[in-house]
C-alpha positions as CSV (number, residue, x, y, z in Angstrom):
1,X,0.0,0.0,0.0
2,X,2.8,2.4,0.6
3,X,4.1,2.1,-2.7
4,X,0.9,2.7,-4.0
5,X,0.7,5.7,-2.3
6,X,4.1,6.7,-3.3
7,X,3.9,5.8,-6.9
8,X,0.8,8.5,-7.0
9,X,2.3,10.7,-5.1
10,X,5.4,10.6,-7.8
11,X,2.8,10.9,-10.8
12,X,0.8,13.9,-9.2
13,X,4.2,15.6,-8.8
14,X,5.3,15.0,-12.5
15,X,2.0,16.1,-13.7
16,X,1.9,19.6,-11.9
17,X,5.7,19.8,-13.4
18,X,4.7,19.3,-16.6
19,X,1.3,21.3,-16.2
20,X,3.2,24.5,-14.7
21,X,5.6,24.0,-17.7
22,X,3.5,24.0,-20.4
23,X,1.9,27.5,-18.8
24,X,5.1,29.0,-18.9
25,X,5.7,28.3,-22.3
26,X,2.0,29.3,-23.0
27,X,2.7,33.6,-24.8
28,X,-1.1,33.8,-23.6
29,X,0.3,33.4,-20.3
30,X,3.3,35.2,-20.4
31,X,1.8,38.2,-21.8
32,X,-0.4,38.2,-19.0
33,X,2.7,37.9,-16.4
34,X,4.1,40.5,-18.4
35,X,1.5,42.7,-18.0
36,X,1.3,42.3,-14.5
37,X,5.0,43.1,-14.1
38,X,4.6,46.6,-16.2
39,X,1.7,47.8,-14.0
40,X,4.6,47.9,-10.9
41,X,5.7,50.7,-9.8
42,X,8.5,52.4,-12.7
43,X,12.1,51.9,-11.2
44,X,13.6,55.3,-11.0
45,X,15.3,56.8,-13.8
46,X,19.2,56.9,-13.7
47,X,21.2,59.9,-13.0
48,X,24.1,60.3,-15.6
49,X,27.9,59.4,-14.0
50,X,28.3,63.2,-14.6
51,X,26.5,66.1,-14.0
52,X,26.0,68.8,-16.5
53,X,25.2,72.0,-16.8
54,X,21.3,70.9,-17.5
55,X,21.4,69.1,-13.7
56,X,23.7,70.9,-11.8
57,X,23.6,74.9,-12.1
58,X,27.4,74.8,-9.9
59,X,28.9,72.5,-13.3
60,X,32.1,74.8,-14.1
61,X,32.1,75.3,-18.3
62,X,35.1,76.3,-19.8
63,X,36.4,77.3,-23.2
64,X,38.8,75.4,-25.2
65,X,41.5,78.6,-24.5
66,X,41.6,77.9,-20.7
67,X,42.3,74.6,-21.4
68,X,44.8,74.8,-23.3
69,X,46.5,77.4,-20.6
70,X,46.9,73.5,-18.8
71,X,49.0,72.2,-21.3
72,X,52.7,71.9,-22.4
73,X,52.5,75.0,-23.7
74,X,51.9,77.0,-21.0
75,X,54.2,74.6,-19.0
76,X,57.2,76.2,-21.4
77,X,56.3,79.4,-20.2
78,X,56.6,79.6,-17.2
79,X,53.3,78.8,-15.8
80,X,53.4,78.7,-12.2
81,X,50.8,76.0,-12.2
82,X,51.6,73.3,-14.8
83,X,48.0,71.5,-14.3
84,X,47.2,69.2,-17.2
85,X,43.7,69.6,-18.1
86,X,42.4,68.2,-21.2
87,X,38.7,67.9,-23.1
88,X,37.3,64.6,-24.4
89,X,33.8,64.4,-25.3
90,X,33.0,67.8,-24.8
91,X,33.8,67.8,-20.6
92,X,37.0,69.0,-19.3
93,X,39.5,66.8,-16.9
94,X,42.0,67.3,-14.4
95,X,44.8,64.6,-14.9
96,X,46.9,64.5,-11.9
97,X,50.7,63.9,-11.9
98,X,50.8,61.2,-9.4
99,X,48.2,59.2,-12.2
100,X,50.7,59.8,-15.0
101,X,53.1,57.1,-13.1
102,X,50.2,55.0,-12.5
103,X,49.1,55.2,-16.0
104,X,49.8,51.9,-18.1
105,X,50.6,54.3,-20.9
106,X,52.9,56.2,-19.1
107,X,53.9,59.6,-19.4
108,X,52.0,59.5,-23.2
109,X,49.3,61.0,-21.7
110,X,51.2,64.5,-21.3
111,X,50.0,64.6,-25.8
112,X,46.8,64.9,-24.7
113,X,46.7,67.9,-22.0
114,X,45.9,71.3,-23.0
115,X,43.9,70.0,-26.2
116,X,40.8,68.5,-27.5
117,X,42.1,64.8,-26.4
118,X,38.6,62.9,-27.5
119,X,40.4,61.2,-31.2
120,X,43.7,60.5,-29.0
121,X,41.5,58.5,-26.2
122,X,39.8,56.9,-28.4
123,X,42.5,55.5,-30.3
124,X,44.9,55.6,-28.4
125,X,47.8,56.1,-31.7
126,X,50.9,55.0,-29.4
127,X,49.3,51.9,-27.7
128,X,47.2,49.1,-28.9
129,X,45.0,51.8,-31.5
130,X,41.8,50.6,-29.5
131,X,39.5,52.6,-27.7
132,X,39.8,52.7,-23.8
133,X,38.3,50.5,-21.8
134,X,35.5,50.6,-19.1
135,X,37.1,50.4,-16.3
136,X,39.5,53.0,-17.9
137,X,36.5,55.5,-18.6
138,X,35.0,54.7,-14.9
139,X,38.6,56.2,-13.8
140,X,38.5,59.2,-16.2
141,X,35.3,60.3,-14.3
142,X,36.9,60.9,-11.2
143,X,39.1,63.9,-13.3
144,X,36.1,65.4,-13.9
145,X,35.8,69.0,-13.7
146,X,33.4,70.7,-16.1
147,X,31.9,71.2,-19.5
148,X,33.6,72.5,-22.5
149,X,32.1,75.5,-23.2
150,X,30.7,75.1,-27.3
Protein backbone atom coordinates (compact mmCIF):
# COMPACT_ATOMS: atom_id res chain seq x y z
CA UNK A 1 0.00 0.00 0.00
CA UNK A 2 2.80 2.35 0.59
CA UNK A 3 4.06 2.10 -2.65
CA UNK A 4 0.94 2.68 -4.02
CA UNK A 5 0.71 5.66 -2.29
CA UNK A 6 4.12 6.73 -3.27
CA UNK A 7 3.87 5.81 -6.90
CA UNK A 8 0.77 8.50 -7.00
CA UNK A 9 2.29 10.67 -5.06
CA UNK A 10 5.42 10.64 -7.81
CA UNK A 11 2.82 10.88 -10.80
CA UNK A 12 0.81 13.94 -9.16
CA UNK A 13 4.19 15.59 -8.82
CA UNK A 14 5.33 14.98 -12.54
CA UNK A 15 2.04 16.13 -13.71
CA UNK A 16 1.90 19.55 -11.85
CA UNK A 17 5.74 19.79 -13.42
CA UNK A 18 4.69 19.25 -16.64
CA UNK A 19 1.35 21.33 -16.18
CA UNK A 20 3.19 24.54 -14.69
CA UNK A 21 5.64 23.99 -17.70
CA UNK A 22 3.46 24.01 -20.38
CA UNK A 23 1.88 27.52 -18.81
CA UNK A 24 5.15 29.05 -18.90
CA UNK A 25 5.75 28.26 -22.31
CA UNK A 26 2.05 29.32 -23.03
CA UNK A 27 2.66 33.59 -24.82
CA UNK A 28 -1.12 33.80 -23.61
CA UNK A 29 0.27 33.43 -20.33
CA UNK A 30 3.26 35.18 -20.41
CA UNK A 31 1.77 38.16 -21.85
CA UNK A 32 -0.42 38.21 -19.00
CA UNK A 33 2.74 37.88 -16.40
CA UNK A 34 4.11 40.47 -18.40
CA UNK A 35 1.51 42.69 -17.96
CA UNK A 36 1.34 42.26 -14.46
CA UNK A 37 4.98 43.14 -14.11
CA UNK A 38 4.59 46.64 -16.18
CA UNK A 39 1.70 47.77 -14.04
CA UNK A 40 4.56 47.89 -10.90
CA UNK A 41 5.67 50.69 -9.84
CA UNK A 42 8.49 52.37 -12.69
CA UNK A 43 12.09 51.89 -11.19
CA UNK A 44 13.57 55.31 -10.96
CA UNK A 45 15.33 56.79 -13.81
CA UNK A 46 19.17 56.89 -13.75
CA UNK A 47 21.25 59.89 -13.02
CA UNK A 48 24.07 60.28 -15.56
CA UNK A 49 27.87 59.40 -14.00
CA UNK A 50 28.32 63.19 -14.59
CA UNK A 51 26.47 66.10 -13.99
CA UNK A 52 25.99 68.79 -16.46
CA UNK A 53 25.20 72.03 -16.81
CA UNK A 54 21.31 70.89 -17.47
CA UNK A 55 21.41 69.10 -13.72
CA UNK A 56 23.73 70.93 -11.82
CA UNK A 57 23.58 74.86 -12.13
CA UNK A 58 27.36 74.77 -9.87
CA UNK A 59 28.90 72.54 -13.27
CA UNK A 60 32.08 74.75 -14.11
CA UNK A 61 32.11 75.31 -18.26
CA UNK A 62 35.08 76.33 -19.78
CA UNK A 63 36.42 77.35 -23.22
CA UNK A 64 38.84 75.36 -25.22
CA UNK A 65 41.45 78.62 -24.47
CA UNK A 66 41.56 77.91 -20.65
CA UNK A 67 42.30 74.55 -21.44
CA UNK A 68 44.80 74.83 -23.27
CA UNK A 69 46.52 77.42 -20.56
CA UNK A 70 46.92 73.53 -18.78
CA UNK A 71 49.01 72.16 -21.30
CA UNK A 72 52.65 71.88 -22.42
CA UNK A 73 52.52 75.03 -23.74
CA UNK A 74 51.91 76.99 -20.96
CA UNK A 75 54.25 74.61 -18.96
CA UNK A 76 57.15 76.23 -21.38
CA UNK A 77 56.29 79.45 -20.23
CA UNK A 78 56.64 79.65 -17.18
CA UNK A 79 53.30 78.80 -15.79
CA UNK A 80 53.37 78.68 -12.15
CA UNK A 81 50.82 76.00 -12.22
CA UNK A 82 51.59 73.28 -14.77
CA UNK A 83 47.96 71.54 -14.33
CA UNK A 84 47.21 69.19 -17.15
CA UNK A 85 43.66 69.55 -18.15
CA UNK A 86 42.41 68.21 -21.21
CA UNK A 87 38.71 67.90 -23.10
CA UNK A 88 37.29 64.60 -24.39
CA UNK A 89 33.77 64.45 -25.29
CA UNK A 90 32.96 67.82 -24.76
CA UNK A 91 33.81 67.84 -20.64
CA UNK A 92 37.04 69.02 -19.28
CA UNK A 93 39.51 66.85 -16.88
CA UNK A 94 42.04 67.32 -14.42
CA UNK A 95 44.84 64.62 -14.91
CA UNK A 96 46.89 64.47 -11.92
CA UNK A 97 50.67 63.92 -11.87
CA UNK A 98 50.77 61.17 -9.35
CA UNK A 99 48.16 59.16 -12.19
CA UNK A 100 50.75 59.84 -14.99
CA UNK A 101 53.05 57.14 -13.09
CA UNK A 102 50.24 54.96 -12.51
CA UNK A 103 49.07 55.15 -15.96
CA UNK A 104 49.79 51.93 -18.14
CA UNK A 105 50.62 54.33 -20.92
CA UNK A 106 52.90 56.16 -19.11
CA UNK A 107 53.86 59.56 -19.40
CA UNK A 108 51.97 59.46 -23.17
CA UNK A 109 49.29 61.02 -21.74
CA UNK A 110 51.19 64.46 -21.31
CA UNK A 111 50.04 64.55 -25.76
CA UNK A 112 46.84 64.86 -24.73
CA UNK A 113 46.73 67.94 -21.99
CA UNK A 114 45.87 71.25 -23.03
CA UNK A 115 43.88 70.03 -26.20
CA UNK A 116 40.84 68.47 -27.48
CA UNK A 117 42.07 64.79 -26.36
CA UNK A 118 38.55 62.87 -27.48
CA UNK A 119 40.38 61.17 -31.17
CA UNK A 120 43.70 60.51 -28.99
CA UNK A 121 41.52 58.47 -26.21
CA UNK A 122 39.82 56.87 -28.39
CA UNK A 123 42.53 55.54 -30.33
CA UNK A 124 44.88 55.60 -28.39
CA UNK A 125 47.80 56.06 -31.67
CA UNK A 126 50.87 54.99 -29.39
CA UNK A 127 49.34 51.92 -27.69
CA UNK A 128 47.24 49.13 -28.85
CA UNK A 129 45.00 51.83 -31.46
CA UNK A 130 41.79 50.56 -29.47
CA UNK A 131 39.49 52.62 -27.66
CA UNK A 132 39.84 52.72 -23.77
CA UNK A 133 38.26 50.53 -21.84
CA UNK A 134 35.55 50.56 -19.09
CA UNK A 135 37.06 50.40 -16.34
CA UNK A 136 39.50 52.97 -17.89
CA UNK A 137 36.49 55.48 -18.58
CA UNK A 138 35.00 54.70 -14.94
CA UNK A 139 38.64 56.25 -13.77
CA UNK A 140 38.55 59.22 -16.17
CA UNK A 141 35.31 60.30 -14.35
CA UNK A 142 36.86 60.91 -11.25
CA UNK A 143 39.11 63.94 -13.29
CA UNK A 144 36.12 65.42 -13.88
CA UNK A 145 35.80 69.01 -13.71
CA UNK A 146 33.37 70.71 -16.08
CA UNK A 147 31.86 71.22 -19.52
CA UNK A 148 33.62 72.49 -22.52
CA UNK A 149 32.05 75.50 -23.22
CA UNK A 150 30.70 75.12 -27.29
Amino acid sequence: MKKFAILILVIAGIITTVFFLQRENDPEVASTNTEQTTNQTPAPEATPATPTPETDPNVKTFTMEEVRKHGPESWDNGDSSPLCWMAIHDKVYEIPDNFVETHPGGHVIYEGCGTDATTFFETRPQGSGTPHSADARAILEKYYIGDLKK
